[in-house]
LUMMAR-838228 format. One line per 3 residues: number of its first residue (from 0); their letters; for each residue x, y, z of N, C-alpha, C. Coordinates in steps of 0.2 Angstrom, whole numbers, plus 5000, padded with zeros to 4 digits. Atoms other than C-alpha are relative to their C-alpha. Layout:
<recs>
NUM) A) X/Y/Z/X/Y/Z/X/Y/Z ~ ...;
</recs>
This chain:
<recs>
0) XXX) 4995/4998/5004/4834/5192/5304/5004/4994/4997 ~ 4999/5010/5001/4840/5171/5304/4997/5001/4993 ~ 5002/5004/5004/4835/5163/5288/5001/4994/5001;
3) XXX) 4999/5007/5000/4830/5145/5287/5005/4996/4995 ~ 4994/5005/5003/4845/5133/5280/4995/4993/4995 ~ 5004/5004/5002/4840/5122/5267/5008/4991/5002;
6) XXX) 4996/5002/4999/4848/5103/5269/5002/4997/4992 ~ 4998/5003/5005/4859/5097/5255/5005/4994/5000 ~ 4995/5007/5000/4866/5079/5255/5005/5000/4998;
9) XXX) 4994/4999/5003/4879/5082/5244/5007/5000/5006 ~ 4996/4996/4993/4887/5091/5259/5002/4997/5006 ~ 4996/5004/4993/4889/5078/5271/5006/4996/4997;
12) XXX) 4994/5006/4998/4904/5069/5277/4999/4995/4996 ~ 5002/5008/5000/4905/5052/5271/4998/4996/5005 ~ 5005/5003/4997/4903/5045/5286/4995/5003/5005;
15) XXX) 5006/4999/4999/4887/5056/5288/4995/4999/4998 ~ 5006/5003/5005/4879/5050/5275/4992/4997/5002 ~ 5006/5003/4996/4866/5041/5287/4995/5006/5000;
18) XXX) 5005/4996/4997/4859/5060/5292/4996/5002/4993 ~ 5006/4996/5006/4851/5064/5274/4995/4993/5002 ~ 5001/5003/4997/4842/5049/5281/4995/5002/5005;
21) XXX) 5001/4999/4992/4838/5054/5297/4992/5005/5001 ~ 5007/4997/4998/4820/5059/5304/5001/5005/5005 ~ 4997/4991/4993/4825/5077/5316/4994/5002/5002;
24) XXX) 5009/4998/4996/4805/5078/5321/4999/5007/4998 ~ 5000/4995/5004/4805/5093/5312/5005/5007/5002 ~ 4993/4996/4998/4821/5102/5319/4999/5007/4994;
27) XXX) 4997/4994/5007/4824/5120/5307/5005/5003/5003 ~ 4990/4999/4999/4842/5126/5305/4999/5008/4998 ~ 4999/4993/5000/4843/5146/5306/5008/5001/4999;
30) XXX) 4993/5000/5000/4859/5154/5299/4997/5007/5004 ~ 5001/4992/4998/4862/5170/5309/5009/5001/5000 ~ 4994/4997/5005/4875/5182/5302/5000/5006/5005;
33) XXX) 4997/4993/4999/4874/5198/5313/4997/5000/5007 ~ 5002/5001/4993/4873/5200/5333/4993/5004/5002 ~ 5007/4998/4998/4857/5210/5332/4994/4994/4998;
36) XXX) 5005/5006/5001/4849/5194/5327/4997/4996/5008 ~ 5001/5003/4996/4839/5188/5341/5000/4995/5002 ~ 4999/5008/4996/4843/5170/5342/5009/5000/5001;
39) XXX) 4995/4999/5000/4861/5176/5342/5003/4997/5009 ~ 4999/5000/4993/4861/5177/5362/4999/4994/5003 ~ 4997/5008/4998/4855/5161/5363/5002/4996/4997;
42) XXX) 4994/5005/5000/4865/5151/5355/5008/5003/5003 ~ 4994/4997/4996/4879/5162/5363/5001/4997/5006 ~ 5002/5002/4996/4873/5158/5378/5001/4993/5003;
45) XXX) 4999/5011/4999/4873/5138/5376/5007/4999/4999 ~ 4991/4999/5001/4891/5141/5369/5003/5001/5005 ~ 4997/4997/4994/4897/5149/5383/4998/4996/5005;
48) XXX) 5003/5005/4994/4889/5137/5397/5006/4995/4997 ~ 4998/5005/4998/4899/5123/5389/5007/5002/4999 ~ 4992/5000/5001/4917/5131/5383/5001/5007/5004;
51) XXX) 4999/4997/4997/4918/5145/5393/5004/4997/5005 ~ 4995/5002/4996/4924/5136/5407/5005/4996/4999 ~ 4995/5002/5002/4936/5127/5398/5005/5006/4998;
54) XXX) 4996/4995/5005/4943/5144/5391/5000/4999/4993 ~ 4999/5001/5007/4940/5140/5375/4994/5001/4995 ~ 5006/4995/5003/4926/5152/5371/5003/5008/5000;
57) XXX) 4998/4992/5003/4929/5171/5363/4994/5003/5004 ~ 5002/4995/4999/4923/5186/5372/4994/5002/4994 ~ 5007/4997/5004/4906/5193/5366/5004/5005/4996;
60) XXX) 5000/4996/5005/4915/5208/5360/5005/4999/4994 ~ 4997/5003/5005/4926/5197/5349/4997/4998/4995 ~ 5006/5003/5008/4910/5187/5340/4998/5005/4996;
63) XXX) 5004/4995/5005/4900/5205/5338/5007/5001/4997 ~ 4994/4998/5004/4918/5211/5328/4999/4993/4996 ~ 5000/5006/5008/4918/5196/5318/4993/5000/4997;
66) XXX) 5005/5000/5003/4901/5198/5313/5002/5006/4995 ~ 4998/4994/5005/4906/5214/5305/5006/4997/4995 ~ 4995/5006/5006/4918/5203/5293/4995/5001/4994;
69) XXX) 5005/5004/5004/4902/5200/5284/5000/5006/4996 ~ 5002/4994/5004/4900/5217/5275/5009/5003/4995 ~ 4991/4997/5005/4919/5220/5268/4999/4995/4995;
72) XXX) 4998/5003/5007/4924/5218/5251/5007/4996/4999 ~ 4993/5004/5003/4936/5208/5242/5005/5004/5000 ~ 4998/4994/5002/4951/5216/5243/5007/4996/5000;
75) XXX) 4996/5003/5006/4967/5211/5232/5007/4998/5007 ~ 4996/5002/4996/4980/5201/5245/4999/5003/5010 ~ 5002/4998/4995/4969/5203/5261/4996/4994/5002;
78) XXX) 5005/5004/5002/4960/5188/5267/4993/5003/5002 ~ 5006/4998/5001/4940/5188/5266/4998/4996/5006 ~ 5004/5002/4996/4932/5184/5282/4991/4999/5000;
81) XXX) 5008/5000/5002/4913/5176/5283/5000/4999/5008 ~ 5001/5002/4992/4907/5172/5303/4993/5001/4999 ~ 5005/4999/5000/4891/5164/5306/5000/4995/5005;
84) XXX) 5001/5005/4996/4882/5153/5318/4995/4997/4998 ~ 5006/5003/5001/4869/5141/5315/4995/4997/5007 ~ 5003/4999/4995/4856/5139/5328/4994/4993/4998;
87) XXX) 5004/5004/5002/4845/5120/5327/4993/5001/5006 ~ 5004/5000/4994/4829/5123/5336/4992/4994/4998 ~ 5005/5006/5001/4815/5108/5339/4993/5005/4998;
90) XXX) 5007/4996/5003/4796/5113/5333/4996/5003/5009 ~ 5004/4995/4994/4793/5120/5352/5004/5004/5001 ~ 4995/4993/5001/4807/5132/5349/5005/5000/5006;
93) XXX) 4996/4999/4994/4818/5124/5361/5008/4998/4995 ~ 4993/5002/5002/4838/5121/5356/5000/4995/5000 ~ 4995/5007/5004/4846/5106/5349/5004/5002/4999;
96) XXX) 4992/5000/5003/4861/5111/5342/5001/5007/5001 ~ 4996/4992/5001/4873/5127/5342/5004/4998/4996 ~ 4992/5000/5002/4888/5129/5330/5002/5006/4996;
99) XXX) 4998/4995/5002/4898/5143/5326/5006/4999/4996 ~ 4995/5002/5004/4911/5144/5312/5002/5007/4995 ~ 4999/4993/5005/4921/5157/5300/5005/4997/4994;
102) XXX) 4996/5001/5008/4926/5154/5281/5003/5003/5000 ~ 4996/4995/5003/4941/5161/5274/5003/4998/4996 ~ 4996/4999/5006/4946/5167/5258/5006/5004/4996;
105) XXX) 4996/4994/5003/4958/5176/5249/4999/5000/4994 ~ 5001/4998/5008/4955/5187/5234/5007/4999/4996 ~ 4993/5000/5007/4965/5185/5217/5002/5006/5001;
108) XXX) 4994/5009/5002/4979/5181/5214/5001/4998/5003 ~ 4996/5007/5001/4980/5170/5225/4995/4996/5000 ~ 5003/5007/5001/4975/5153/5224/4992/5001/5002;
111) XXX) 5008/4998/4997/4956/5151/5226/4999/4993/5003 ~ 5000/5006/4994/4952/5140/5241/4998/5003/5005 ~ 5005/4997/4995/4942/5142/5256/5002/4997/5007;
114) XXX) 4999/5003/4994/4947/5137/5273/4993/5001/5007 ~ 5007/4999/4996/4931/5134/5285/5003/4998/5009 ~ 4999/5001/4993/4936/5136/5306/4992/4999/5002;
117) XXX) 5006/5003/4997/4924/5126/5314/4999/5001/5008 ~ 4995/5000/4995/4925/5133/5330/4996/4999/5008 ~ 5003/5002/4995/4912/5127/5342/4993/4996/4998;
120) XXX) 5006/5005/5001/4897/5112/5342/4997/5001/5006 ~ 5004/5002/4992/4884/5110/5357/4995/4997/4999 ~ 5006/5005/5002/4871/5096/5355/4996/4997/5007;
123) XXX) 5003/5002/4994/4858/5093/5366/5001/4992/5001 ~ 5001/5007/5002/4859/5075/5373/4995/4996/4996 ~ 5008/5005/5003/4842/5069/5367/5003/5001/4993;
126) XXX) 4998/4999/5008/4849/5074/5349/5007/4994/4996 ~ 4994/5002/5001/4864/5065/5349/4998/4991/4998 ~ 5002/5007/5003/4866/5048/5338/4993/5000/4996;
129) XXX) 5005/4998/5004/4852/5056/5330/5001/5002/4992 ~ 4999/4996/5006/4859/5062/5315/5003/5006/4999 ~ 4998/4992/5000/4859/5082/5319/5006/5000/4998;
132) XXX) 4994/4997/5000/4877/5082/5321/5003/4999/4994 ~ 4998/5001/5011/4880/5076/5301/5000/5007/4996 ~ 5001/4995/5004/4870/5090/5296/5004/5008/5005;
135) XXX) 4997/4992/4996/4878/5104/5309/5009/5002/4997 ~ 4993/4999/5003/4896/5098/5301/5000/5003/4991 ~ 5000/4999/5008/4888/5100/5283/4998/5007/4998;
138) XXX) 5003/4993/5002/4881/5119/5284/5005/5002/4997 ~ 4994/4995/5002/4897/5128/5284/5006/4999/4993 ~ 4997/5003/5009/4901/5119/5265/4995/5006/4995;
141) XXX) 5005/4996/5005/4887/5131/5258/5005/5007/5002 ~ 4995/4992/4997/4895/5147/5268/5005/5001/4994 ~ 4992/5002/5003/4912/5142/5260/4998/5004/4994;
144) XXX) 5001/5000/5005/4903/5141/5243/4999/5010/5000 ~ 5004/4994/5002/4894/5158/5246/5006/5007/4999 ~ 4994/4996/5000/4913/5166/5250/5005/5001/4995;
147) XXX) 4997/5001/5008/4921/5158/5236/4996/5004/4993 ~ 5001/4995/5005/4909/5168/5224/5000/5008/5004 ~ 5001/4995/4999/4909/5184/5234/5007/5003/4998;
150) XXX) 4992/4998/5005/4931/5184/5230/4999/5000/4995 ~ 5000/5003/5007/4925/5179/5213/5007/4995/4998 ~ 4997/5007/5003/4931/5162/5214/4996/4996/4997;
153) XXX) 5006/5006/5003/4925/5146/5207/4996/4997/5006 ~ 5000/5002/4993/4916/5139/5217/5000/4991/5000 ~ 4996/5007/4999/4922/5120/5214/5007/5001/5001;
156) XXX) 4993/5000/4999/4937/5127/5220/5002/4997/5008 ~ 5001/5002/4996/4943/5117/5235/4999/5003/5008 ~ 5004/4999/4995/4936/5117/5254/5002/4997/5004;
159) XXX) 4998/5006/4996/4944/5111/5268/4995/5003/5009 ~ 5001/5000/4994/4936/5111/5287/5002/5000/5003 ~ 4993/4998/4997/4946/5115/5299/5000/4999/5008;
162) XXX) 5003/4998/4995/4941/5111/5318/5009/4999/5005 ~ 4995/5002/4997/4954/5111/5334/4998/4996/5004 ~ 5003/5005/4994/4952/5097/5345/5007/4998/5005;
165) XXX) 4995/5003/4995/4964/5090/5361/5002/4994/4997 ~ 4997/5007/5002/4973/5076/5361/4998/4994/5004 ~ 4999/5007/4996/4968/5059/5365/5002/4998/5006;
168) XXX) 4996/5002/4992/4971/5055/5384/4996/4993/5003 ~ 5002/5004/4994/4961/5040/5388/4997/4999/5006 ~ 5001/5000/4994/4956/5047/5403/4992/5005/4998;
171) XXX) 5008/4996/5001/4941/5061/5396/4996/4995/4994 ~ 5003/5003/5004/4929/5053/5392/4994/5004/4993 ~ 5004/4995/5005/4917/5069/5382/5005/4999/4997;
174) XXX) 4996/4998/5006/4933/5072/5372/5001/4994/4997 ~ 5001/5008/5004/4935/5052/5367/4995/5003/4996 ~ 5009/4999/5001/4916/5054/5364/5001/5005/4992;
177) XXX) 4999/4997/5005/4921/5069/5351/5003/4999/4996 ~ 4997/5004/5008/4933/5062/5341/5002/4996/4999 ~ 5002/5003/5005/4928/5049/5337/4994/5000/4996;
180) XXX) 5008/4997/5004/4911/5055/5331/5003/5004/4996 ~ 4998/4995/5006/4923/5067/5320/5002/4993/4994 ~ 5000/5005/5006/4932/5051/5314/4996/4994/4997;
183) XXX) 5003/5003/5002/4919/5042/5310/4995/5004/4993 ~ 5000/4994/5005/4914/5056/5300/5003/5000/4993 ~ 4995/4999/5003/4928/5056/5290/5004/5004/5000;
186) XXX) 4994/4994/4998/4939/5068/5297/5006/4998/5003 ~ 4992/5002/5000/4959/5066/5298/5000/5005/5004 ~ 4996/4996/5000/4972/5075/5309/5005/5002/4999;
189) XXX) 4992/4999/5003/4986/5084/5303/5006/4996/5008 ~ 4997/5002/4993/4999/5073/5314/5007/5006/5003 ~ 4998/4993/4995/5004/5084/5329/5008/5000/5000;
192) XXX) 4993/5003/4999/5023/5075/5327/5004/5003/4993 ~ 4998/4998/5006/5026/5084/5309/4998/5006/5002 ~ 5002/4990/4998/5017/5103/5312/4995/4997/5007;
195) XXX) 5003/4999/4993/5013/5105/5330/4994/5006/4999 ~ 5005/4993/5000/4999/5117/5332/4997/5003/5006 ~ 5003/4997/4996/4992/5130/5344/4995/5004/5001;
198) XXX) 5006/4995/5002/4977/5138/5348/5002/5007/5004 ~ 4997/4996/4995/4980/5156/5357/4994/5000/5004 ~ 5002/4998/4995/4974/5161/5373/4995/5005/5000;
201) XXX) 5008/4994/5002/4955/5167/5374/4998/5000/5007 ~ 5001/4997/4995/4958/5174/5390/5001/5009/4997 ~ 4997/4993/5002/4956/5194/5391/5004/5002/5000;
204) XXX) 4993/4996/5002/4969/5205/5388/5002/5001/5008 ~ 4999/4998/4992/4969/5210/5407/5004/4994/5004 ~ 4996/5006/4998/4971/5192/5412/5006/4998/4999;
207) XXX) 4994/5004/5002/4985/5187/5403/5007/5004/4998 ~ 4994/4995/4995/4994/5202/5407/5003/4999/5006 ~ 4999/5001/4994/4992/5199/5424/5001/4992/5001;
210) XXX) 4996/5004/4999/4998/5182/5423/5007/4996/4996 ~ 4990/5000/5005/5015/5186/5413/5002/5000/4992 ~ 4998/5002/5006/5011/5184/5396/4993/4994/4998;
213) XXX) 5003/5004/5002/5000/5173/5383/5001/4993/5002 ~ 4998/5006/5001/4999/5154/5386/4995/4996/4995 ~ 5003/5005/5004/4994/5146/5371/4999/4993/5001;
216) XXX) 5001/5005/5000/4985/5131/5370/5002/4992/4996 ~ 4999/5006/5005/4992/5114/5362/4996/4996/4998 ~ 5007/5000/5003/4980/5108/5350/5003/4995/4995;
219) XXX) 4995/5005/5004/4981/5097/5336/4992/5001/4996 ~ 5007/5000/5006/4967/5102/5317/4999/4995/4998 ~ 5002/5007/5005/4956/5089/5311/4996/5004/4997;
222) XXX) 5002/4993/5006/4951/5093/5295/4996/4995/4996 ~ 5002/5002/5006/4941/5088/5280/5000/5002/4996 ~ 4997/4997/5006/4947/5091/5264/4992/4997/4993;
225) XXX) 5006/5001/5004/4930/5092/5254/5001/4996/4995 ~ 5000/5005/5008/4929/5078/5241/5006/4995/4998 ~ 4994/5005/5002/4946/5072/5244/5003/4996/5008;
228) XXX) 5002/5002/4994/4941/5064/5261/5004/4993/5002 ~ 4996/5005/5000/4952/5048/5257/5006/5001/4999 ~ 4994/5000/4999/4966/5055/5256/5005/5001/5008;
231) XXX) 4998/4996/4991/4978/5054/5271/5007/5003/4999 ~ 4994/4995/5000/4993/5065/5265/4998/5006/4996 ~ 5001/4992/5001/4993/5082/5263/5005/5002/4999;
234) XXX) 4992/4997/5001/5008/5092/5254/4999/5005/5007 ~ 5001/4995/4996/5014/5104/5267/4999/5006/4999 ~ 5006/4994/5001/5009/5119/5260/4996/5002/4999;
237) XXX) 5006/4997/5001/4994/5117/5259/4998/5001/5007 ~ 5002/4999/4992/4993/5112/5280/5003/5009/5001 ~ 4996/4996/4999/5004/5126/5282/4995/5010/4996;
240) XXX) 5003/4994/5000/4993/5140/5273/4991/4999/5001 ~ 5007/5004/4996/4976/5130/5281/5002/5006/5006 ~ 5001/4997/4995/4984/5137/5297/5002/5006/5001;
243) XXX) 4998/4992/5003/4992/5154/5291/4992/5003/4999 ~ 5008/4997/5003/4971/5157/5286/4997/4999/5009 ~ 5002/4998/4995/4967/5153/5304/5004/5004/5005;
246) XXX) 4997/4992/4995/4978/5163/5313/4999/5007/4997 ~ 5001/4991/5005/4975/5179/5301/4993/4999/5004 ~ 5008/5000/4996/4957/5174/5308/4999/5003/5006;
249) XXX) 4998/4997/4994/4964/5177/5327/5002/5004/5000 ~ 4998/4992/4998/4974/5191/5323/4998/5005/4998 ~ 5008/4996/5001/4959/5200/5317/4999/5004/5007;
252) XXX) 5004/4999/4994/4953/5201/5335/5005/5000/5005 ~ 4995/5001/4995/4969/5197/5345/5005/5004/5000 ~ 4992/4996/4998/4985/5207/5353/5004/4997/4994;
255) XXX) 4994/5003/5002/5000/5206/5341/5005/4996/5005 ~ 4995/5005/4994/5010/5199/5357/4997/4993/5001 ~ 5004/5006/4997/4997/5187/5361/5000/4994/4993;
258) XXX) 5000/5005/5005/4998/5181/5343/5007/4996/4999 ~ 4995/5002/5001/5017/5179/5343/5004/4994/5001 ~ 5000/5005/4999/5020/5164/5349/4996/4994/4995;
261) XXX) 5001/5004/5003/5010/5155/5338/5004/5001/4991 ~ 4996/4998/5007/5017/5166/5322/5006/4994/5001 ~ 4994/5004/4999/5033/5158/5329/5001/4993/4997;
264) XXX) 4998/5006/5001/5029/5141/5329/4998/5000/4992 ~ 5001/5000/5008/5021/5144/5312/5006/5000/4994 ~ 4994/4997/5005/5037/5150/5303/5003/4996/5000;
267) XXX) 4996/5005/4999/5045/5134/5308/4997/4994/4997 ~ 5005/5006/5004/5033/5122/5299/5004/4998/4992 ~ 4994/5003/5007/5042/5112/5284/4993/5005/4994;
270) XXX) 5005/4996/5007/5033/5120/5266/5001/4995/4994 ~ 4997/5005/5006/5035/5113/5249/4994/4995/5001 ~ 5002/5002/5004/5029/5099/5242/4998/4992/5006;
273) XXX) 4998/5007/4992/5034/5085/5258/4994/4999/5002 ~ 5003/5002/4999/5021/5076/5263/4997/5000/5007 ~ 4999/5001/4991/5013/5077/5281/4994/4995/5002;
276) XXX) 5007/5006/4998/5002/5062/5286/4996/5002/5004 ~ 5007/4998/4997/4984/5064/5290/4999/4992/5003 ~ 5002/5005/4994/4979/5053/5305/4995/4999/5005;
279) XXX) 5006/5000/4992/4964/5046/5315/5000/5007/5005 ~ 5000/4997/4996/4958/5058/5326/5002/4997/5009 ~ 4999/5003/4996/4960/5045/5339/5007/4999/5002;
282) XX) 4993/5004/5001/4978/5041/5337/5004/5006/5005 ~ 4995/4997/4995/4990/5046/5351/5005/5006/4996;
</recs>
């Protein structure tokens, strides 16, 4: 049910630029778009081994619901949800890579623009410094494109990447590890000290009943703003409807109480024209 992903250089990062380059020993990149696809479960599977135990992996019956996104129409001040995972597997049909990710659009009038949640990577070590990871950040630009014509937009209309990452602590060494391999990519954080940000709690609904309520996770987007990857300020309204397009994403699938906390802090975000500096991912 997968089809093979063709690669397009155009679509890398700038500092990926090395992977159109790169010899993958002949890796092939599967998109898979709907949970009866049989590579679904594995790449699930590897997903869940490494963020589940962080809490920071969605329920099975969250991913299947988002696959059903993929079949709605455009419809006039609603956003347009896409949700796919790509799945890299070596020529013994073993894993390399997992990433999971969901574009979102809104149909005219408004603005046409695509916001891309990037919402999990998993790379075997043997792969890593190999390239792979360029290409696993570049799929989700075609997605975008295929969103932007399904709203009947342009589709040179902008694209921005959207991942959630921690914050720098010096002390985890995988997280270091993570972002910096984003900023060397070229990926910027919206800085956490102008719009703070949260991700919500992807604990069951049972759970977080039973321990009093949601707790949101303090988080902080690194983003890449397709083509305008040297810029390091962003008006705030556009950060501001970047995260308004991810939480619509969340509250898709999640409690309205459980969302409410982050609505909140969202509603307090500066707008307008004000600039809000983009910043190393490494940067305290």
């Amino acid at each position: 049910m997968s089809h093979n992903l063709k690669l397009i250089a155009s679509d890398l990062a700038p500092g990926d630029r090395r992977s159109a380059d790169a010899d993958l020993g002949g890796i092939t990149f599967h998109l898979i778009e709907s949970p009866q696809d049989p590579l679904f479960e594995i790449g699930f599977q590897k997903l869940t081994e490494l963020f589940g135990p962080r809490g920071e992996m969605e329920t099975r019956t969250v991913l299947e619901h988002r696959f059903q996104w993929n079949r709605a129409q455009p419809t006039a001040g609603k956003p347009l949800f896409h949700y796919a995972m790509i799945l890299a597997l070596d020529p013994k049909d073993q894993v390399a890579a997992v990433r999971d990710y969901t574009a979102i659009v809104h149909a005219p009038p408004e603005r046409a623009a695509c916001t891309v949640h990037l919402s999990h990577l998993w790379i075997d070590p043997a792969y890593r410094r190999s390239g792979l990871a360029g290409w696993m950040r570049a799929f989700p630009v075609e997605t975008a494109r295929t969103l932007l014509a399904r709203a009947r937009h342009a589709l040179h209309a902008p694209i921005t990447l959207a991942g959630e990452m921690e914050f720098p602590d010096g002390k985890d060494e995988a997280r270091n590890i993570r972002l910096l391999a984003y900023e060397k990519a070229g990926y910027l954080k919206v800085d956490p000290h102008e719009m703070p940000y949260l991700q919500p709690d992807f604990r069951e609904p049972s759970a977080i009943d039973a321990s009093g309520g949601p707790q949101p996770i303090p988080m902080t987007p690194i983003i890449r703003r397709v083509g305008r990857e040297s810029e390091n300020f962003a008006p705030a309204s556009e950060i501001r409807t970047l995260i308004r397009d991810l939480y619509a994403m969340y509250a898709d699938t999640f409690r309205p109480t459980d969302m409410a906390p982050l609505w909140e802090k969202w509603r307090a975000y500066p707008d307008g024209q004000s600039p809000v500096p983009l910043i190393p991912p490494t940067r305290p």
